[in-house]
N, C-alpha and C positions, 0 to 999 in steps of 0.2 A: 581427439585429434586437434590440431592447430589450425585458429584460422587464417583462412586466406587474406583478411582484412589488414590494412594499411592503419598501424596505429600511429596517430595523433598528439601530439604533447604540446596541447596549447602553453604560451609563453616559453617556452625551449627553443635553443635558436643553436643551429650547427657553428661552432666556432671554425673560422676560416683558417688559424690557427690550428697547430694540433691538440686534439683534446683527449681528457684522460678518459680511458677504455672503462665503462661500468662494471663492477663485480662479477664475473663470471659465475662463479660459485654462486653466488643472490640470484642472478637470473635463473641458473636450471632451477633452484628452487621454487622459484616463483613460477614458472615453467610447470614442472611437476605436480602445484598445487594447484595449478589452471586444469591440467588433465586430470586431477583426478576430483574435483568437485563441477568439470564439464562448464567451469564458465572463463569466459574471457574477456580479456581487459578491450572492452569496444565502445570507446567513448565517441565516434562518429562512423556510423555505419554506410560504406560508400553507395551516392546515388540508389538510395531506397526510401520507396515513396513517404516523408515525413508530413505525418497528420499533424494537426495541431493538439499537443499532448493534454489538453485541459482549457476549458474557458476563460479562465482565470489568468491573469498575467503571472508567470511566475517570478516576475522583477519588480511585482509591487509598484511599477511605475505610475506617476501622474502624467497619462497622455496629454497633449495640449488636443482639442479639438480637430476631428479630421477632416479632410477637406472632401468639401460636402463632392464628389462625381464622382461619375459614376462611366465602366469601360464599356467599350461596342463588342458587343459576342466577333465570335471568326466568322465570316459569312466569304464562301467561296466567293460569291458573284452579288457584291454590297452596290447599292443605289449609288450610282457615279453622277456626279454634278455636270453634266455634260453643256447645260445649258450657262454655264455660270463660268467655267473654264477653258481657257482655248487649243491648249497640249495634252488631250486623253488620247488613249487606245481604244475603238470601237471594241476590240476583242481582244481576250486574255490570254488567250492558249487554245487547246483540244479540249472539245467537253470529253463527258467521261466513256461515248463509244468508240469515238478517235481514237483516246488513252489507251481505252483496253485492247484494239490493235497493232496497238504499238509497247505497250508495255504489260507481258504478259500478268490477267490479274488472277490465275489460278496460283503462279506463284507464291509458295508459303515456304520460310525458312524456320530451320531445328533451331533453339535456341541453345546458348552455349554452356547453360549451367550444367554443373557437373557437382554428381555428391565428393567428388574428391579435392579436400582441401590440405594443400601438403605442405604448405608454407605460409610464412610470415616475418614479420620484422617486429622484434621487440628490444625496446629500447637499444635501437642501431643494431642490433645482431639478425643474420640471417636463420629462423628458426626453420628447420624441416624435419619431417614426420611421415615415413615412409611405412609405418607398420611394417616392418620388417625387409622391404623390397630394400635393393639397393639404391643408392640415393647419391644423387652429384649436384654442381650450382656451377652459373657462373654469373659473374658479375659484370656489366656496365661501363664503360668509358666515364672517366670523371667527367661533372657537368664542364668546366670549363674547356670542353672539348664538341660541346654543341655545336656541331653547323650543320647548312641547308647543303651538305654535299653527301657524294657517295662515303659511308664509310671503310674506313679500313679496320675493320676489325677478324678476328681471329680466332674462329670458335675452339672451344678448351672448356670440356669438363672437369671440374675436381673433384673428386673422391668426397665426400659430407662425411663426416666423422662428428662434429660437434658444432654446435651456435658458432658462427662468424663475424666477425665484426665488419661492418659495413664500410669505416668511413668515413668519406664524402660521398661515397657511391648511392644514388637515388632507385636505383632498381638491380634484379636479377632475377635469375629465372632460376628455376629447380627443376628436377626429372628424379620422378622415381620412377624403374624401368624402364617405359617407350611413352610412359605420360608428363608432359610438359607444363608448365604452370611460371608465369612470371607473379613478380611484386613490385610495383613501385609507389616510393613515397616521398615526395614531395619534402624538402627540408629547408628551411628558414632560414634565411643568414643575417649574420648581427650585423654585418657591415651595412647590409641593406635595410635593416629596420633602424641601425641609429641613424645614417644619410636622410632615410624619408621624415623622421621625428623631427630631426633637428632642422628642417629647412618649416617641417608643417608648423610649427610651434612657432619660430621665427616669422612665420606669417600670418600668427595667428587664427590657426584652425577651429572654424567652429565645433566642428562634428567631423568626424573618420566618412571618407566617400570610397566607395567602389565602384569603377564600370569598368566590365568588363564583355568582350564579344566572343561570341561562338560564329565561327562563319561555316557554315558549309560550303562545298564548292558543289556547281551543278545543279541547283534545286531551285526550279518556277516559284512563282506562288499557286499557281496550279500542281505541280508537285509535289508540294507540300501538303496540299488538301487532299490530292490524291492518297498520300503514303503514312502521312502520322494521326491517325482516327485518334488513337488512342491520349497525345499529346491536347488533338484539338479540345474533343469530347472534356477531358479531365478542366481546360482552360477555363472552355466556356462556363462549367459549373462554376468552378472556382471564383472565376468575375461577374459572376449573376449576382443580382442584387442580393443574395441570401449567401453565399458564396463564402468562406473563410479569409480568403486573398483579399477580395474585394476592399475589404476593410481596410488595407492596409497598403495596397499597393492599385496602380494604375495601368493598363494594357495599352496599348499601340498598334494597329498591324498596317502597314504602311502600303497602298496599292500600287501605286503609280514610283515604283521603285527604279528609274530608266539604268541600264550599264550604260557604262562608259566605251567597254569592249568585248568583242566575245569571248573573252578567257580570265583566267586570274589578277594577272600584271595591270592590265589597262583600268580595271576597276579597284584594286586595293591600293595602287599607288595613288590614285586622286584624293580615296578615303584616309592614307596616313598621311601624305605629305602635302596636299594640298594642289598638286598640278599634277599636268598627265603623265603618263607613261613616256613620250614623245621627249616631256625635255627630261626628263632623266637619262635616257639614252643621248641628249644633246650634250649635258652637264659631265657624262661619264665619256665622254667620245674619246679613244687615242686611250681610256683605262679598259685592261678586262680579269673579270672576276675569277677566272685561273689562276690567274699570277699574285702570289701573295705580296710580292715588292708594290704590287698598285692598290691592295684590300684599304691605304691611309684614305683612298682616297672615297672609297665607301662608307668608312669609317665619319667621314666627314662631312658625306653628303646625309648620314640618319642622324646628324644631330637637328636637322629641319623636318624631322617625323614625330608622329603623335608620341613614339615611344620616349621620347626625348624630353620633348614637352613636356607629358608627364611625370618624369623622373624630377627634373627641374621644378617642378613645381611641391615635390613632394610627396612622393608616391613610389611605391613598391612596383615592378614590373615584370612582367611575364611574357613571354611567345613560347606557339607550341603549334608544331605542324606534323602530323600523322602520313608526310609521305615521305618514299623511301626514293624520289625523283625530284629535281628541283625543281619545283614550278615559281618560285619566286626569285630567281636569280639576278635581275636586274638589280637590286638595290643590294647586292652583298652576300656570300654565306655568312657570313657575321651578323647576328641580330642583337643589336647592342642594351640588351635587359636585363634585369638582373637576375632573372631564373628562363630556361629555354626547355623543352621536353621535344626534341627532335630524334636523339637516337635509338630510344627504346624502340620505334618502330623498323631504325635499319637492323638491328640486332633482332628484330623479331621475322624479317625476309629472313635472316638466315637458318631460323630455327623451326618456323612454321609457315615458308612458301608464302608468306603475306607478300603481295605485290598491288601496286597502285594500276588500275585501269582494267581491272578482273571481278568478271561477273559472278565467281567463285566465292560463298562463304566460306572464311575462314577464322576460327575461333583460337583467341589464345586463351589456353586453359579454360577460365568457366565464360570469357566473357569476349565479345566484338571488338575489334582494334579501337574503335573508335571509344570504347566505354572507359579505356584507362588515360584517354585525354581528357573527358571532363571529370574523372574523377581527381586526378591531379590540379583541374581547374578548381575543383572544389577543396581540396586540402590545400594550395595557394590562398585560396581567399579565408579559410578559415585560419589558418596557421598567421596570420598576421591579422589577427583581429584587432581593431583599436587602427592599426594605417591605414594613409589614404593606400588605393590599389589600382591599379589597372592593368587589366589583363586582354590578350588578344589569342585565340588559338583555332585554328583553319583544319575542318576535317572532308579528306577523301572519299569518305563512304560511298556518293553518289557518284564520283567519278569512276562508271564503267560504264558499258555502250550497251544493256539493257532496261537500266530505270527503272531496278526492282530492288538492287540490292538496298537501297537507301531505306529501306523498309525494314530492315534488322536497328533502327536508330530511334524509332519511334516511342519504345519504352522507354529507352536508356535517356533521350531527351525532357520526356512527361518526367520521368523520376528525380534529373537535376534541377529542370526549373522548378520542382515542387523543392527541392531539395535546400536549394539556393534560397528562395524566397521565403520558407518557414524557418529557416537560421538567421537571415536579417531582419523575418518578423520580432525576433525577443534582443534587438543589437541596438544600443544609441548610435547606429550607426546609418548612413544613406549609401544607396544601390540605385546604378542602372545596371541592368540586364541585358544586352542586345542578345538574340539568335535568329541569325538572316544568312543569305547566299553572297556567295559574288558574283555570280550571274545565275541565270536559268538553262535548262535541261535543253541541251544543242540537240536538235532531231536530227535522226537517221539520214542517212545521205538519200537514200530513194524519196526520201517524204517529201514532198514539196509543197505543202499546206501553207500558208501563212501564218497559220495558228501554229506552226512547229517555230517558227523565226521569230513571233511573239514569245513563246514560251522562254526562248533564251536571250529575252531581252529584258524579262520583268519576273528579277528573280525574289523570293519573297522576303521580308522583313519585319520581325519584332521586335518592339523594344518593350520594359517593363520601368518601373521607376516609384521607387515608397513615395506618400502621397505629401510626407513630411518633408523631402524634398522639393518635390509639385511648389508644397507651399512658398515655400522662399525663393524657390524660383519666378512665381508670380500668379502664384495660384490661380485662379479659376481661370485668366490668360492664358496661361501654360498649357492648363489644359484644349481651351479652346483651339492656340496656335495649332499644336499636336493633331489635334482632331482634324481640325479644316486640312492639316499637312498632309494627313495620310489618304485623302483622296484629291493631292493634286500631283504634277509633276516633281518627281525627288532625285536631287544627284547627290553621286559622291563627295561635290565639293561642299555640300549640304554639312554631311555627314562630319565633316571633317571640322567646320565651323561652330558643331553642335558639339561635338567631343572637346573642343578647343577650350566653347563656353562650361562646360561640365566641369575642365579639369581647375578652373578659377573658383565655381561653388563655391569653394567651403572654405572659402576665404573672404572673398566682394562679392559684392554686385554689378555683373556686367550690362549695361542698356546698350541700345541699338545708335546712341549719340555719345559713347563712350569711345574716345581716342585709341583704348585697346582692340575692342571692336572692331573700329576702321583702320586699323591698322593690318588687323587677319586676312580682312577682306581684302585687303590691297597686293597681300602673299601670296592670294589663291590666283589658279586660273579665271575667276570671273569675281568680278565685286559685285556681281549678283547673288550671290550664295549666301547661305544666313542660317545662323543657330534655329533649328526649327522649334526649341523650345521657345523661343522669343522673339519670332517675327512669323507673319502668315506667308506664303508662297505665293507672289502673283497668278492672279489669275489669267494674265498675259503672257505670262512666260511661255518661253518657247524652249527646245532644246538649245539652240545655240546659244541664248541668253547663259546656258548653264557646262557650256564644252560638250557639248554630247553630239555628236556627226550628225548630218540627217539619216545617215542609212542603217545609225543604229537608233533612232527616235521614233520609240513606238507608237508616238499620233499623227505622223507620217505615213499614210498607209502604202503598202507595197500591195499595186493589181497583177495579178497574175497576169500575162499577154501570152494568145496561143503560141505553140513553136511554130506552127507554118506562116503567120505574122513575124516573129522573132526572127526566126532563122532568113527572111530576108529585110529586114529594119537593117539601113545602113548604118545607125548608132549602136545597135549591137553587134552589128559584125565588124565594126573597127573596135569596140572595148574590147570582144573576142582576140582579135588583133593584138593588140596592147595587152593583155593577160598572158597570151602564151609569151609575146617578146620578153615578157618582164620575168616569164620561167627561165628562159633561158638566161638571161642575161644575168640573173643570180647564179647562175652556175659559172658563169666567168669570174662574177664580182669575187665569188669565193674562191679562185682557183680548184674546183672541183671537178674537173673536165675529164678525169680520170675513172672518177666514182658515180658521176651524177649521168643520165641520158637527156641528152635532149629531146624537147618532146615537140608535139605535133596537135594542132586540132583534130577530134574526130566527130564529136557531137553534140548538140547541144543540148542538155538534159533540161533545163528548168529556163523560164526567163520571166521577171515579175518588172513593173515600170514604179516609180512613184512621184506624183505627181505632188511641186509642192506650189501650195496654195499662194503664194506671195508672185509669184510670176503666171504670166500666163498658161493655160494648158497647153502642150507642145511646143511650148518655148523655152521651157528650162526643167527638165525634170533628170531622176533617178535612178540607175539600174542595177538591178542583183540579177547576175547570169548563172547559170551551176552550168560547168563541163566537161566533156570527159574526152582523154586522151589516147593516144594510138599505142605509146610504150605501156601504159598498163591499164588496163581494162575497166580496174579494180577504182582506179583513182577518180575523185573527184572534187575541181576546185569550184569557189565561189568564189565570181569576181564582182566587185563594187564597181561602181565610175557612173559619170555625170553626160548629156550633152547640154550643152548652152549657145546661144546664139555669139558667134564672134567677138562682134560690135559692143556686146555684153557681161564678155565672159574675164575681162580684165579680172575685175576686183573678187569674182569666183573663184576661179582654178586653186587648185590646192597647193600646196609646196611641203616638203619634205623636212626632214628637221636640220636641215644642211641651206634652207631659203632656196633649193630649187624645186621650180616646177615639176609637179608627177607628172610621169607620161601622158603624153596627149598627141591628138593629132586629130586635124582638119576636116571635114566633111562634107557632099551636099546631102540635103535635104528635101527635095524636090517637091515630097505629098506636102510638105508645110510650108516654101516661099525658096526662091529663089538666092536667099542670102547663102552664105557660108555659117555650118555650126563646126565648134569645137567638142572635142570625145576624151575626154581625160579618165583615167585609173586611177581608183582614189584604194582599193586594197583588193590582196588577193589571199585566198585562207584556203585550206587543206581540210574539208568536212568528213573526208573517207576517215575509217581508223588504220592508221598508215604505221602503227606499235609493230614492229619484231625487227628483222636482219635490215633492213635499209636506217631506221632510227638510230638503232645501236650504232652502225658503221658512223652516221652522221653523225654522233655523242661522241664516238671515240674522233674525229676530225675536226669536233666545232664547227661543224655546219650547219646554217639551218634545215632541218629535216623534213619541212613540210611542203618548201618548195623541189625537192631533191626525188626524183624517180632513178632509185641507184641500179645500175646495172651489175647485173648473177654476178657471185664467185665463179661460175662454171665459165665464164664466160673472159675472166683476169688474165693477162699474160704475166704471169709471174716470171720470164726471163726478161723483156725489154722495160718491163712498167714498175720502176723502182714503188711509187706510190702504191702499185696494186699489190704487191712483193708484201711491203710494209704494214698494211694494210691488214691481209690476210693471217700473216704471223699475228697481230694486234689482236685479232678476233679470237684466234686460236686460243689466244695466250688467257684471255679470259676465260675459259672453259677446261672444267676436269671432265676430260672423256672416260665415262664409267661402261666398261660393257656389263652389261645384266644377262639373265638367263629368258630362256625360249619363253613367251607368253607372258612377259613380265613387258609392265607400264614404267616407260621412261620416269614419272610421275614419282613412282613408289623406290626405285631404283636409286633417283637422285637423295631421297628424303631420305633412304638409307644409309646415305655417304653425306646425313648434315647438312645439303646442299636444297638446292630450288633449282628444276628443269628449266632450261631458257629455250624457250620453242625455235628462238630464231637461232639457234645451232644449230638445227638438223641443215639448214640450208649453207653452212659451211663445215659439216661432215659429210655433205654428201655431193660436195665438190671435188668431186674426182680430183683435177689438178692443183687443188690446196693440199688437200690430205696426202697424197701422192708425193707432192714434194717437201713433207715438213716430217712426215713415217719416217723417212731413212735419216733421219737427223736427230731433231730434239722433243720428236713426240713422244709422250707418257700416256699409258691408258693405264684406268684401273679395273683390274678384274680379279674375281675373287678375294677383295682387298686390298689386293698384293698390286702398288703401284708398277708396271715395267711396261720398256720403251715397246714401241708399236710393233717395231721393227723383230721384235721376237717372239710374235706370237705365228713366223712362216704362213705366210699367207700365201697360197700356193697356187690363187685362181682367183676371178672375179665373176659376177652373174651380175644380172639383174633381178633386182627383187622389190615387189609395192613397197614391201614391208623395211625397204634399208631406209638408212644406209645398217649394215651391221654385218655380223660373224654369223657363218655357218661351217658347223665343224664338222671336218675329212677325218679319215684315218693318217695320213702324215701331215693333219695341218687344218689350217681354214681359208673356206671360202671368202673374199671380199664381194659382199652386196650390197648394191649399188640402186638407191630406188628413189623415195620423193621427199624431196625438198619440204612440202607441206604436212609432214608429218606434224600431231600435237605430242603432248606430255601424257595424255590420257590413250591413245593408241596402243593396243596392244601388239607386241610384234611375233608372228607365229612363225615357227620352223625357223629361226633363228636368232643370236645372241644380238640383243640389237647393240649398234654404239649410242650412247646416252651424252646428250650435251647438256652438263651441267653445270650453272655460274658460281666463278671461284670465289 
C-alpha cells in the first residue's frame, strides 16, 4: 500500500507560473514498482524521533572548536535569585495536588495512528489506495487564499479514478468508505527563494540562519511540567553532559516569562511588532478588518512586524495558525508571508468536527491536528535548505477548559525538536528554535487560588540555538546573558529586540552602542528592553520599566482579603460600582440594546488586594474582584482597578487609548484618614466559558461578546424588533436543520450530512417563536436525505418533551416537541425524531 507520508524534493521549487505536468505513464510505473517491492521513496520521515545515524560526521567536515557550555537540565521549581533580583514571583502556579484537582490526571488519550494508509503525494499527484473500497479526494483552497477568517468553502467529493494532479494545491484529503485521511505538503516557491538569495547575498551572508517559533496558546510553565514528561525526560538526556544534542546545541528555559495580557493579542503583538496591543487599536482606529476597502490599511501597518523584518532582510517566511476562530484579528486576516498553513484546519471542522475550545480528542486520520502544523513547519524549514528562514506558527491544542487535552502534544513535540535539531546537526547552517506559550492556563472561574492567576501569567518558554551560533554571537557572554536572563524578569518587548538582533546575525555585528541597536529600542514600547542574547536584564527592573500593568506583574503579589471584609471596603464596592456601569455602558456604546440585557450586581465571589511596594500600605494599592450577576447565574467577571489617595493620584489614573481617563470615582476612606481616595477601572474580562448561542449571535453583530449577557430567542419580538426579526433569520440561516431517527445523537446525525453539531442551535430550534415564524416560509429541513420545506412535513400538534426540540410521529402527521434549550450533540433523543442543528 501507499504512504501516507509527505514527500520532499529537496531543491524543487513550485513554479508560480504554470508548470509542465510530470509523466503520468512514469508515475504509475514507478508507483507499481513501489508496491510491489514494498518500498517507498521517503527521503524525510515526518516528526519521527531522529537518532543520530552514526558517530562519525557524515560530511566529513572540519568542525571549528565547540564552544566549551554547557545547558541547565528542566527543573520544575529551579533556585530563583530572589536575593539578588527585585521583580520575582514568590510562587509559580499549583503544585501538583492543586493540579490534580483541577486537571483530571487519570485522564489518558487513544493515540491516533492507524494501520490504514491510503494516500500520498508523489511528485504533485494525489496518489490513493483503497484496496478495493471505493475512493473519493477533495482538494484545498489555493494558498493564496489564506486567511485568519471563517472559510467559505464547499464540501465536494470526487470520484478517484487515477493519480491527480495537484497544482498549487498544498494539501487534501481522501476517503475510502467512511475512513478519512488528509495530506499536506508543504511546497517552495522560486519567487520566494530568488527574493530571499538575492537580498542575503547582496549583504553578504555569512552562513543560512533559521528561527523559527512554536507558540502554543494556553500553557503555564507549570503546565508544561505537568503535561509533556516525555518532551522533558528526552531533553534532559539529551543536554546532559554525555547527551548527543549537547554537543552541538545549547538549551534556555526562561522562568520569569511575565505576559503582557491575559489572552493572545496583548502578548504576541508586543512580541512581533514591538508595542502593545492598545496602540494598534489606536493606529487602526475609524479601519475595521470586515471591510476589505480598509485591509490597505492593515496591510500597512505589518510592514513594522517581525514578519516584515525578516523578509527584508532576507529570509524566507512562514505563519501558520491551527484555529478555525480568529483569535488574532487585530493586526489583519492577511498575514503578509510568504507561505501561510491556515486553512487545512477550516476544511478539516468541516470534515472531522475539529473545533477550537473542545475538550474532545479528535484525530484526523492517523494523527492530532496539531501534528500536521509542525510537520509542515518541518518541511518549510527543510524544503529551503541553504536560506535564511523564519518561521512563526501558533497551536490551539491547550485551548479548552479542561487542561488535559494538551497532553496528546507531548510526543508529537519531543519528536520535532529531536527532529529539527539532528537535521541542523549535519547543516552549515545556524538555528534558533523557540517552543513557548502566550500566556499560561487561565483557571477555572470557581478557583480562586492565586496560584491559578500566577499560572496564566507565567507561561513557559524555550529556546534552543547551535553553539556555532552562541559563538559569533559572543560566546561565553551569550551564554552567560542567556543564563542570568532566564531567571530574571522577561517581556515581550524583550523578545522582540532579540528576534530583531537574530535576524542581522548572519550578516554584522550588532553591540549594545551600535546606532541600529538604539534605534530598535527607541520603536519599542520601552527602551528598556534589550536583545537577551546580549545584554543582562537589570536586576532592578520592575514591570513598568518593561509595559507590563501592575495587575498583570507577577512579583506583585495579589492577598486574598475575606469577602466579609470585601464586601464592605468602600474601594471595592465603588470598583464593583464601576464594573457593572462599564457593563452596561458597552451595550450602549455598541448599540446592542436589542440583543444584549443589562445587568445587575448580585455577589461577590472572590476579592484579592495588592499591595505595591513603592507607596505606602493602604495608600495606594490593587484590586482583582470576581462577580457574579443577576441575568445569568452562570457568568462571571473579573474586575481590575486601583484606589489612590486624590492629592496623589494625578500622575496615576490610567487613560484609554483615546487620552481619556478610565472610569473612576471619588471616595472616603475613613479606617485610613480623613482625606478623599480616588477608585478607577483599569479592566474588566469575561473568566466564565461564555462559547455557544450568545457568542455566535455577538460574531454574527460584531459585538464584543464577553461583555454582552444576550437575552433568549424565546424571549425576541419578531413583529416590532426589526434587529431581533434580523437577527434570528441570521442564525437560522447558518444552520442545516437535519431531523434524525428515534435514539440517534445529534453528534452522529450531523457527521452523516458532512457537517459539525453546533450545540448553540438547539437553543434557536427550540425557540418556539423563531421556528414558528420562519416554518411557514423559507425553512428547509432535511430528512431522510431528501431536503423539503418544514412546512410539509403536517405537523398537526405540539407537546412538550426533555428530549426536543424534534418530531414525533402520528398516524396523519407529526408531533412538534418542544423541550430544552441545553441540549448537547452527544445527547441521545428517545421516542422521537430529534431536529438536529447543524453548521452550514
Amino acid at each position: 500500500s501507499f504512504s501516507t507520508l509527505v514527500y520532499i524534493y529537496e531543491e524543487t521549487f513550485l513554479e508560480e507560473t504554470e508548470e509542465a505536468q510530470p509523466n503520468l505513464i512514469e508515475l504509475l510505473r514507478n508507483s507499481v514498482n513501489h508496491t510491489k517491492t514494498g518500498e517507498t521513496e521517503q527521503p524525510n520521515t515526518p516528526l519521527q524521533n531522529t537518532e543520530e545515524p552514526n558517530k562519525a560526521d557524515p560530511l566529513n567536515r572540519n568542525h571549528p572548536q565547540k564552544l566549551n557550555i554547557t545547558s541547565w537540565p528542566l527543573v520544575r521549581y529551579p533556585e530563583i535569585p530572589y536575593k539578588e533580583a527585585k521583580c520575582l514571583p514568590e510562587k509559580f502556579g499549583f503544585d501538583q495536588s492543586h493540579a490534580d484537582r483541577l486537571f483530571d490526571p487519570k485522564r489518558q488519550f487513544q493515540g491516533c495512528e492507524s494501520t490504514r494508509n491510503i494516500a500520498s503525494i508523489q511528485d504533485n499527484y494525489l496518489v490513493i489506495d483503497c484496496q478495493g473500497e471505493k475512493s473519493s479526494y477533495l482538494f484545498g483552497p489555493s494558498p493564496e487564499k489564506e486567511l485568519l477568517d471563517k472559510l467559505n468553502y464547499k464540501v465536494e467529493w470526487i470520484e478517484y479514478e487515477s493519480p491527480v494532479f495537484m497544482g498549487d494545491k498544498e494539501f487534501a484529503f481522501a476517503k475510502c468508505g467512511d475512513y478519512k485521511e488528509p495530506v499536506y505538503a508543504h511546497k517552495a516557491l522560486k519567487s520566494a527563494s530568488e527574493r530571499a538569495e538575492e537580498i542575503a547575498e547582496s549583504k553578504g551572508r555569512k552562513k543560512p540562519l533559521t528561527v523559527f517559533l512554536v507558540m502554543f496558546d494556553s500553557v503555564s510553565r507549570q503546565h508544561f511540567f505537568r503535561n509533556f514528561p516525555k518532551t522533558i525526560e528526552y531533553l534532559n538526556s539529551e543536554f546532559s553532559e554525555t547527551g548527543q544534542l549537547a554537543k552541538d546545541f545549547a538549551m534556555y528555559d526562561f522562568v520569569v516569562n511575565n505576559v503582557h495580557g491575559e489572552n493572545t493579542e496583548p502578548n504576541m503583538v508586543p512580541m512581533l511588532y514591538g508595542y502593545s496591543d492598545s496602540r494598534i487599536v489606536q493606529l487602526l482606529k475609524g479601519f475595521d478588518v470586515r471591510k476589505t476597502k480598509d485591509w490597505w490599511k492593515f496591510r500597512e501597518l505589518q510592514k513594522g512586524s517581525l514578519f516584515q523584518f525578516f523578509k527584508d532582510m532576507g529570509y524566507v517566511t512562514m505563519f501558520g495558525y491551527d484555529t478555525v476562530m480568529n483569535l488574532f484579528g487585530k493586526t489583519g486576516k492577511e498575514i503578509l508571508t510568504d507561505h501561510r498553513a491556515i486553512n487545512f484546519w477550516q476544511v478539516a471542522k468541516k470534515l472531522f468536527s475539529y473545533e477550537d475550545y473542545t475538550s474532545k480528542q479528535v484525530c484526523l486520520g492517523s494523527h492530532d491536528p496539531h501534528y500536521y502544523m509542525l510537520d509542515y513547519a518541518r518541511q518549510f524549514m527543510q524544503n529551503y535548505e541553504g536560506h535564511n528562514r523564519f518561521g512563526y506558527v501558533h497551536l490551539t491544542t491547550a485551548h479548552e477548559p479542561t487542561g488535559t487535552l494538551i497532553r496528546t502534544a507531548d510526543k508529537d513535540v519531543k519528536n520535532f525538536i529531536s527532529n529539527i535539531l539532528n537535521y541542523y546537526k549535519y547543516k552549515e547552517e545556524d538555528v534558533v528554535l523557540m517552543v513557548a506559550s502566550d500566556h499560561g492556563k487561565r483557571l477555572k472561574e470557581l478557583d480562586k487560588a492565586i496560584e491559578g492567576y500566577l499560572e496564566n501569567q507565567l507561561p513557559f518558554h524555550l529556546l534552543f540555538a547551535n553553539k556555532e551560533l552562541m559563538e559569533r554571537l559572543g560566546g561565553i557572554e551569550a551564554d552567560s546573558n542567556l543564563k542570568h536572563n532566564t531567571k530574571r524578569l522577561v517581556s515581550r518587548l524583550d523578545w522582540h529586540m532579540t528576534f530583531r538582533h537574530l535576524a542581522l546575525s548572519p550578516y554584522e555585528e550588532v553591540t549594545t552602542n551600535s546606532s541600529t541597536y538604539k534605534d530598535w529600542k527607541s520603536l519599542t514600547d520601552s527602551e528598556n528592553a534589550r536583545s537577551l542574547f546580549l545584554e543582562k536584564v537589570s536586576n532592578e527592573r520592575t514591570c513598568s520599566d518593561v509595559g507590563i500593568q501592575n495587575y498583570y506583574c507577577t512579583c506583585i503579589n495579589f492577598v486574598e482579603t475575606p469577602l466579609g471584609e470585601a464586601e464592605n471596603h468602600p474601594g471595592i464596592i465603588k470598583l464593583v460600582g464601576l464594573g457593572i456601569g462599564f457593563l452596561n455602558n458597552q451595550i450602549v456604546k455598541q448599540n446592542s440594546e436589542d440583543i444584549c440585557q443589562g445587568v445587575s450586581f448580585r455577589k461577590l465571589v472572590a476579592a484579592e488586594t495588592q499591595y505595591l511596594e513603592h507607596y505606602p500600605v493602604g495608600k495606594h494599592f490593587n484590586f482583582r474582584v470576581r462577580i457574579g450577576i443577576n441575568e445569568n447565574h452562570d457568568a462571571v467577571f473579573e474586575l481590575y482597578g486601583m484606589i489612590v489617595k486624590k492629592n496623589q493620584g494625578g500622575s496615576l489614573l490610567k487613560k484609554d487609548s483615546d487620552g481619556k481617563l478610565l472610569p473612576n470615582v471619588e471616595t472616603d476612606f475613613k479606617s485610613l484618614s480623613n482625606e478623599k481616595y480616588t477608585v478607577q477601572l483599569h479592566k474588566v474580562l469575561r473568566v466564565d466559558s461564555f462559547k455557544g448561542l450568545c457568542e455566535e449571535m455577538g460574531r454574527t453583530l460584531g459585538i464584543d461578546r464577553s461583555t454582552c449577557i444576550c437575552k433568549s430567542p424565546e424571549t425576541f419580538d419578531l413583529i416590532r424588533n426589526s434587529v431581533q426579526k434580523r437577527l434570528s433569520s441570521q442564525m437560522l440561516s447558518k444552520l442545516k436543520v437535519v431531523v434524525g431517527e428515534e435514539n440517534e445523537q445529534c453528534k452522529q446525525v450531523c457527521a452523516d450530512n458532512l457537517k459539525n453539531c453546533a450545540e448553540w442551535g438547539f437553543s434557536i430550534l427550540n425557540a418556539k417563536n423563531v421556528l414558528q415564524r420562519n416554518w411557514g416560509t423559507n425553512l428547509n429541513v432535511t430528512i431522510q436525505g431528501k431536503e423539503v420545506p418544514l412546512k410539509s412535513l403536517e405537523i398537526v400538534d405540539e407537546q412538550i418533551s426533555s428530549n426536543g426540540p424534534g418530531l414525533v410521529k402520528e398516524n396523519n402527521g407529526y408531533v412538534m416537541a418542544w423541550g430544552n434549550s441545553n441540549l448537547d450533540c452527544d445527547q441521545t433523543h428517545k421516542n422521537l425524531k430529534p431536529l438536529c442543528p447543524c453548521s452550514v
